[in-house]
C-alpha positions as CSV (number, residue, x, y, z in Angstrom):
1,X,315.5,-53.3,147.9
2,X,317.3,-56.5,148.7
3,X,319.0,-58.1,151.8
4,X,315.9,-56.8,153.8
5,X,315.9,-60.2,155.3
6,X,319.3,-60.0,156.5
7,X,318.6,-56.6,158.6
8,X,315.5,-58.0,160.0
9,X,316.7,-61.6,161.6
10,X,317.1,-62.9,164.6
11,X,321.0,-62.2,166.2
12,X,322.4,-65.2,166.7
13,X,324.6,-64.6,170.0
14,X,327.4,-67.9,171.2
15,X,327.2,-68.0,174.9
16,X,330.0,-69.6,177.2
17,X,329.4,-70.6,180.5
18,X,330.2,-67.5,182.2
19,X,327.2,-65.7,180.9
20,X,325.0,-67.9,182.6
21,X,327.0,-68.2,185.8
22,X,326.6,-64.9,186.1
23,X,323.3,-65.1,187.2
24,X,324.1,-66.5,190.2
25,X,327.8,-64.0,190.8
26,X,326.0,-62.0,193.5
27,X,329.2,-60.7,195.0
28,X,328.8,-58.7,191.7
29,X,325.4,-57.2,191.9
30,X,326.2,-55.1,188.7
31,X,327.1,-58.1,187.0
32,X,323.7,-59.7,187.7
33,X,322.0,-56.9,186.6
34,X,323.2,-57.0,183.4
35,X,322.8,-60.5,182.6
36,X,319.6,-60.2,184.0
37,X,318.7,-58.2,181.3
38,X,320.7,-60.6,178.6
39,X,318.6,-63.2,179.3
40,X,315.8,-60.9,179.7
41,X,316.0,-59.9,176.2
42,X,316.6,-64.0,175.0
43,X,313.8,-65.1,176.4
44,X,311.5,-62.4,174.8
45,X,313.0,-63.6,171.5
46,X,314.9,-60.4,170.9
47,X,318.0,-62.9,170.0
48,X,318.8,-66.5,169.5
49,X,321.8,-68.4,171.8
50,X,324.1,-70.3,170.3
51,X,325.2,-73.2,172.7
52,X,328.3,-75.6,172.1
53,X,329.2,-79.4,173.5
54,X,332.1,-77.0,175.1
55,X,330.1,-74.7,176.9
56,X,327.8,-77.7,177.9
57,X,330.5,-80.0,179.2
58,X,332.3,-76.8,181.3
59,X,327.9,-76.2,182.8
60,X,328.1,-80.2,183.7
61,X,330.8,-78.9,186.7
62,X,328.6,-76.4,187.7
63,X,326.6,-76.0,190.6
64,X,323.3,-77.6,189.8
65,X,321.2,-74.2,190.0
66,X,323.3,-72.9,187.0
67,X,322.8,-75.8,185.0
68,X,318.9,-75.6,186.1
69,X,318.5,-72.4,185.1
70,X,320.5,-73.2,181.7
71,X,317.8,-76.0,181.5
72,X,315.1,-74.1,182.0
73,X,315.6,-71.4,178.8
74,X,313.6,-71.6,176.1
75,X,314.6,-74.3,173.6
76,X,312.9,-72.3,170.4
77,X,315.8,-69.8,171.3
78,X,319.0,-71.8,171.6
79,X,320.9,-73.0,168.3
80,X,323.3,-75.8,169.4
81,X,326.2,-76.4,167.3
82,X,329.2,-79.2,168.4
83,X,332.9,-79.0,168.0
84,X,333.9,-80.4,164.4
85,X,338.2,-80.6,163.4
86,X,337.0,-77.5,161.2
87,X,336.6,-75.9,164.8
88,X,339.3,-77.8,166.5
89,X,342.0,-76.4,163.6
90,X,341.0,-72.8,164.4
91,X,341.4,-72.9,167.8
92,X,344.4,-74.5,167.6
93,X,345.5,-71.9,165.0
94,X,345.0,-69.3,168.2
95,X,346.9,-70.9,170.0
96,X,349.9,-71.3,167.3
97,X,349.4,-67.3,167.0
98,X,350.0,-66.8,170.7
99,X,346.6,-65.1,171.1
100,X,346.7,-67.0,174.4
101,X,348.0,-70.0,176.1
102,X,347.1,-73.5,175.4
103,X,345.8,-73.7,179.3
104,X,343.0,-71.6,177.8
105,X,342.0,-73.8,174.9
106,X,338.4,-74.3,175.6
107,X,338.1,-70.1,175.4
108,X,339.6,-70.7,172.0
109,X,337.4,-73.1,171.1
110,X,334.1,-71.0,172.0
111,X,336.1,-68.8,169.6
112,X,336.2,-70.3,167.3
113,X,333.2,-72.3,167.4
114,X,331.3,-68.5,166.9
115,X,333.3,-67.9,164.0
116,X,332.2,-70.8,162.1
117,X,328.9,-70.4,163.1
118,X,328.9,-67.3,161.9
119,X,327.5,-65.5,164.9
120,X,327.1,-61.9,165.2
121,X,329.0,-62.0,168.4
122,X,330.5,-64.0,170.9
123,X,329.0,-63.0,174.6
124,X,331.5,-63.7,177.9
125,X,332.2,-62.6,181.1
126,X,335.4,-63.5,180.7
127,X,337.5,-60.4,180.4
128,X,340.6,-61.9,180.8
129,X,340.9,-64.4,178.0
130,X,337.8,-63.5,175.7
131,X,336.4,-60.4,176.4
132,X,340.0,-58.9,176.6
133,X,340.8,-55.6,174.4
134,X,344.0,-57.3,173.8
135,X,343.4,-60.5,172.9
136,X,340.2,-59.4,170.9
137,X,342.5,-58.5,167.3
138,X,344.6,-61.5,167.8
139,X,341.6,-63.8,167.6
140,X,340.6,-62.0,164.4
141,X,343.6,-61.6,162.8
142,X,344.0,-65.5,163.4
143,X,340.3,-65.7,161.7
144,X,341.7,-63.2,159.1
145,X,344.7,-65.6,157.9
146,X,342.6,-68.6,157.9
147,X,339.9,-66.6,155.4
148,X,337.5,-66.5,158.2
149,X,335.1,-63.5,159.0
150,X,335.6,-61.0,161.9
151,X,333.9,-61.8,165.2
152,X,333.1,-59.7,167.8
153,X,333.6,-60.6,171.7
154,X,331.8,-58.9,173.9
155,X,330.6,-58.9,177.3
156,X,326.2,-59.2,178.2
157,X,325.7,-55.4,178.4
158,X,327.9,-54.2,175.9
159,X,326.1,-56.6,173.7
160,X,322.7,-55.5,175.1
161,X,324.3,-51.7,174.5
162,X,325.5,-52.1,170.9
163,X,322.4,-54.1,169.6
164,X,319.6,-52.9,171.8
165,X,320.6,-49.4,172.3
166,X,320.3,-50.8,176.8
167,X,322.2,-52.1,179.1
């Protein structure tokens, strides 16, 4: 039997800022619940983080608990990748396919940072721009035409749902 390896690794899961913010969104208990249990799950090693200079330069202009709570996750478990023009092209490409407005480049650009990375899925709280059943094919027929691989976008306990069987 081969590919065994390939069933049995480690998800490898691009995180934007949102995800850990919502720690800390208490107006939202449900919300905190949930990516409670995201980061739960991390830290045990169920899954690997991918983090991005974008996501880390939009957690420098947040409140200092997020970012020491960010700080404070386990660094066998985060994958850090940085934007390339490889990364910059596709996310422009998104924006060039109307997926959404250039206002909203750095959601592109997490985006498209998963995609080249390869990641098994993006993970947002962002269900306007990311996390948006509407948006969701237009980012991947944009990664389609450009001969790059589907991603999925999903928010913590959907991903927890779909690839833990919990929420």
């Amino acid at each position: 039997m081969y590919n065994t390896g390939m069933e049995n690794r480690k998800k490898r899961v691009y995180v934007d800022s949102t995800v850990v913010s919502g720690m800390f969104d208490y107006h939202l208990p449900e919300r905190v619940l949930h990516t409670t249990h995201f980061w739960d799950a991390m830290q045990r090693g169920e899954f690997v983080i991918i983090a991005s200079d974008v996501q880390e330069d939009e957690l420098r202009k947040a409140p200092i608990h997020v970012r020491d709570f960010f700080a404070a996750l386990p660094e066998s478990q985060i994958d850090r990748i940085i934007s390339t023009s490889e990364s910059d092209a596709l996310a422009a490409q998104y924006i060039d396919a109307k997926v959404i407005s250039e206002n909203h480049m750095n959601d592109c650009k997490h985006v498209a940072l998963a995609t080249i990375a390869h990641a098994d899925a993006v993970v947002s709280w962002n269900c306007g721009d990311m996390v948006n059943p509407h948006r969701i094919p237009k980012y991947n027929e944009a990664n389609e035409k450009h001969d790059y691989q589907e991603i999925k976008i999903l928010t913590p306990n959907e991903f927890m749902e779909a690839y833990h069987g919990k929420n």
